[in-house]
ZAMARGU-4260 file (C-alpha; in steps of 0.2 Angstrom, whole numbers, plus 5000, padded with zeros to 4 digits):
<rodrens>
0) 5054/5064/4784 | 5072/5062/4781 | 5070/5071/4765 | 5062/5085/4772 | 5076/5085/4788
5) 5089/5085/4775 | 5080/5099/4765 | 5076/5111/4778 | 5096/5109/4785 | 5102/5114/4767
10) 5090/5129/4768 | 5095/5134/4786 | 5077/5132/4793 | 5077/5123/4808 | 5064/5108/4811
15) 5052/5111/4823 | 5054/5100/4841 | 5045/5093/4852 | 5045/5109/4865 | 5037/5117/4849
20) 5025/5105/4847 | 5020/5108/4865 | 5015/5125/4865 | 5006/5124/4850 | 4996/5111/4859
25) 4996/5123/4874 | 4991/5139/4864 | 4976/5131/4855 | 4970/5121/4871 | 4971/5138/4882
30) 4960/5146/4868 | 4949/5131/4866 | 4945/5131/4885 | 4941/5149/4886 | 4930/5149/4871
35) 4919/5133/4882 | 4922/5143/4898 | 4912/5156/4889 | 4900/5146/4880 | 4898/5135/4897
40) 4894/5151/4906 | 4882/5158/4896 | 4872/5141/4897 | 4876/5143/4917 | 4865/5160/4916
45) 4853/5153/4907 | 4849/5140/4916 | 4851/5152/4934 | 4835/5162/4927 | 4826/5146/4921
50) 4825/5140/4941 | 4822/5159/4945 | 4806/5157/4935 | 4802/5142/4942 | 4808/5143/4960
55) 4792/5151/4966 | 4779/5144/4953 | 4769/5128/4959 | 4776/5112/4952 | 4791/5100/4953
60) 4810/5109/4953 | 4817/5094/4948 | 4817/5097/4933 | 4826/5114/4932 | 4834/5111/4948
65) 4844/5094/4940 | 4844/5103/4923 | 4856/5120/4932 | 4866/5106/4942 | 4870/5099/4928
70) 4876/5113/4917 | 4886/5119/4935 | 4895/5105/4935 | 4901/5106/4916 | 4905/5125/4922
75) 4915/5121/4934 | 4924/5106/4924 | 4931/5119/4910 | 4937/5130/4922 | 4945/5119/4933
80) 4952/5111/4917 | 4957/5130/4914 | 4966/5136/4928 | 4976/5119/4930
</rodrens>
């Protein structure tokens, strides 16, 4: 490391910090949560038209009902996570 300091002073560049560091980790956590906000999403849909196919049939909803409260609440997880 204190090669590499020493190296990169004698060349001009300038090491990167902590602040840099940071919105690295900012950039590629914004993208990572808009990529499973979109994948969460599509699985949101999905599972809406399962219980519409289901609603009205004879039978037990639990199934589908517990199966699209499930994937809501992973929805809603990511984009909380998003917008905070």
């Amino acid at each position: 490391m204190v090669e590499r300091a020493a190296r990169s002073r004698a060349l001009g560049e300038r090491e990167p910090g902590l602040a840099d560091v940071g919105l690295a980790v900012d950039d590629e956590l914004r993208a990572r949560l808009g990529e499973e906000l979109a994948v969460s999403l599509r699985a949101l849909r999905r599972q809406t038209r399962a219980y519409e196919e289901k609603r009205w049939s004879p039978g037990k909803l639990t199934t589908v009902s517990d199966a699209l409260w499930r994937v809501s609440e992973g929805y809603l997880d990511v984009l909380d996570a998003q917008t905070s």
